[in-house]
C-alpha positions as a LaTeX table, in Angstrom:
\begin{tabular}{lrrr}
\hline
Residue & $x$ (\AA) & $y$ (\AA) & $z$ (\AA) \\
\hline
Unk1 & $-4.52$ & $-12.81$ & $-12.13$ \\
Unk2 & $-2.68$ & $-10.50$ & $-9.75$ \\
Unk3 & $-1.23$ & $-13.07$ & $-7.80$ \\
Unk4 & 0.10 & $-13.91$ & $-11.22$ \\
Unk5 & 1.49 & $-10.55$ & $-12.31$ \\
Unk6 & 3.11 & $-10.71$ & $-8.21$ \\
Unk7 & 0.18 & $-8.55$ & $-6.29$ \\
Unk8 & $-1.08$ & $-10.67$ & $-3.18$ \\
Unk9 & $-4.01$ & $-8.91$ & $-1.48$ \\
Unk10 & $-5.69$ & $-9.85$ & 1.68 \\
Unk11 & $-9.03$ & $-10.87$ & 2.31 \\
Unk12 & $-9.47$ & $-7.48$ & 4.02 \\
Unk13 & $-8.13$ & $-5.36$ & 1.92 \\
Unk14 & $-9.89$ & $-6.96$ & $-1.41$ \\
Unk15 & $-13.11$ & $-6.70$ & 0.49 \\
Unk16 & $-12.04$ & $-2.79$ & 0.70 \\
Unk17 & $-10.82$ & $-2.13$ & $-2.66$ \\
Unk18 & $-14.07$ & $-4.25$ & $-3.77$ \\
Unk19 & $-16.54$ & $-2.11$ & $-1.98$ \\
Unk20 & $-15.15$ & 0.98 & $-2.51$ \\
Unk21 & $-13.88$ & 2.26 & 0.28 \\
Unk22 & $-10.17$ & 1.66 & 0.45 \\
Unk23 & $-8.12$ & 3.20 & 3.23 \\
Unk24 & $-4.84$ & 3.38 & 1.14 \\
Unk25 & $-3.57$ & 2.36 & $-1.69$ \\
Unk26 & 0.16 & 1.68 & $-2.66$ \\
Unk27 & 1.00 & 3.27 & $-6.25$ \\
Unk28 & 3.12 & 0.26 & $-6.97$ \\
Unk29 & $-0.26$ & $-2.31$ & $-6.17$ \\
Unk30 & $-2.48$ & $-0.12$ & $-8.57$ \\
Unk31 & 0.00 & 0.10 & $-11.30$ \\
Unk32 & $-0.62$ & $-3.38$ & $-11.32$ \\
Unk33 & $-4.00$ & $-3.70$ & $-10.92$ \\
Unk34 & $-3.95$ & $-1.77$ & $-14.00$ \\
Unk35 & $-2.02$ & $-3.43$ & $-15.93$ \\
Unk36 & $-3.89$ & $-6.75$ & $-14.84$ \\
Unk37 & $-7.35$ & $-4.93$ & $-16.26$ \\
Unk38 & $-5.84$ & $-3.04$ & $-19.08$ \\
Unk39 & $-6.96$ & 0.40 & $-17.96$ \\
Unk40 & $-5.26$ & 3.44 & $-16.06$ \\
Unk41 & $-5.72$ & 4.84 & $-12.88$ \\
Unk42 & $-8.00$ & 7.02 & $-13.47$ \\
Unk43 & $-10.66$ & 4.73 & $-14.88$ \\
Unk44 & $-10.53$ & 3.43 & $-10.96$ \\
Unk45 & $-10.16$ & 6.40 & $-9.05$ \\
Unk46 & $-13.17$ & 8.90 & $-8.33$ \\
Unk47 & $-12.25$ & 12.26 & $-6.75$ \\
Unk48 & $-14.89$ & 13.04 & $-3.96$ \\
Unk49 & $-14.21$ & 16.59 & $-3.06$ \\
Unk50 & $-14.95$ & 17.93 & 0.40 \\
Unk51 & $-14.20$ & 14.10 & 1.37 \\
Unk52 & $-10.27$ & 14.15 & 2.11 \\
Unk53 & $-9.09$ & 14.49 & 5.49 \\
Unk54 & $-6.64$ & 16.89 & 6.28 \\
Unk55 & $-4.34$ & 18.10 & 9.97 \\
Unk56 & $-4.76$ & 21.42 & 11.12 \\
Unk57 & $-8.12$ & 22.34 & 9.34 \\
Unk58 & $-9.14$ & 24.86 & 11.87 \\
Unk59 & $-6.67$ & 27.12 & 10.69 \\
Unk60 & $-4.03$ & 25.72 & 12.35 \\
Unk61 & $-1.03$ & 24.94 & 9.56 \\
Unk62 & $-0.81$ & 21.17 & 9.21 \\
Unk63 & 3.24 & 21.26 & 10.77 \\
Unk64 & 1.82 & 23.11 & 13.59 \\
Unk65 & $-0.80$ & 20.72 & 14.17 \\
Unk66 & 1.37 & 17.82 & 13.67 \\
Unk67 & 4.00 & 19.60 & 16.07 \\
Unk68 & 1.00 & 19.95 & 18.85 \\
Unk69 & $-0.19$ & 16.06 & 18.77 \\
Unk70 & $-2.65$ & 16.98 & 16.04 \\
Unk71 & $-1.94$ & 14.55 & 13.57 \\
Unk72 & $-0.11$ & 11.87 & 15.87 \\
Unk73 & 3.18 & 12.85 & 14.35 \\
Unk74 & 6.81 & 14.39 & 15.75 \\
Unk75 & 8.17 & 16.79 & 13.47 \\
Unk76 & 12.17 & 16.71 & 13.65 \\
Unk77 & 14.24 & 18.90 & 11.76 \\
Unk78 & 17.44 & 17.70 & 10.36 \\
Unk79 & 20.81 & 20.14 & 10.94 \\
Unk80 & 21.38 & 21.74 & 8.36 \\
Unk81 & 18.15 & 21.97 & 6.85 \\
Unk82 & 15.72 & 25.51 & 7.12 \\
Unk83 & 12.24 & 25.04 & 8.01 \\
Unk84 & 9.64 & 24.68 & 5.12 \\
Unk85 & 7.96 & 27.52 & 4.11 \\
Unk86 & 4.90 & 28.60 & 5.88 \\
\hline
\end{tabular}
């Protein structure tokens, strides 16, 4: 049925989304999921607080961290544009 509506999941991923414990999730892919089971997203989704992973949670603000290697990322700032507030 989601092949149908144009969703193709792989083996691996079904087997995630199945048992729970899905890495990610594209919005477009569970829009249709939903409309394949007639429900919304939050008759899937279960917020586990204290569960989501965050950079810089040693105090360190997440840009800073992600400047420093923390969160595998290169911040680049493009001319013209002031930083983001901190």
């Amino acid at each position: 049925m989601l092949a149908e509506a144009g969703l193709v999941i792989s083996a691996g991923k079904m087997s995630n989304l199945w048992s729970g414990q899905p890495v990610t999730i594209r919005l477009d892919d569970l829009d249709i999921i939903c409309e394949v089971l007639e429900c919304e997203p939050g008759d899937l989704l279960i917020r586990e607080p204290g569960t989501a992973r965050r950079a810089g949670r040693s105090g360190t603000p997440p840009a800073a961290a992600a400047a420093a290697g923390g969160a595998g990322g290169v911040i680049r700032r493009r001319p013209g544009r002031s930083a983001p507030p901190v």
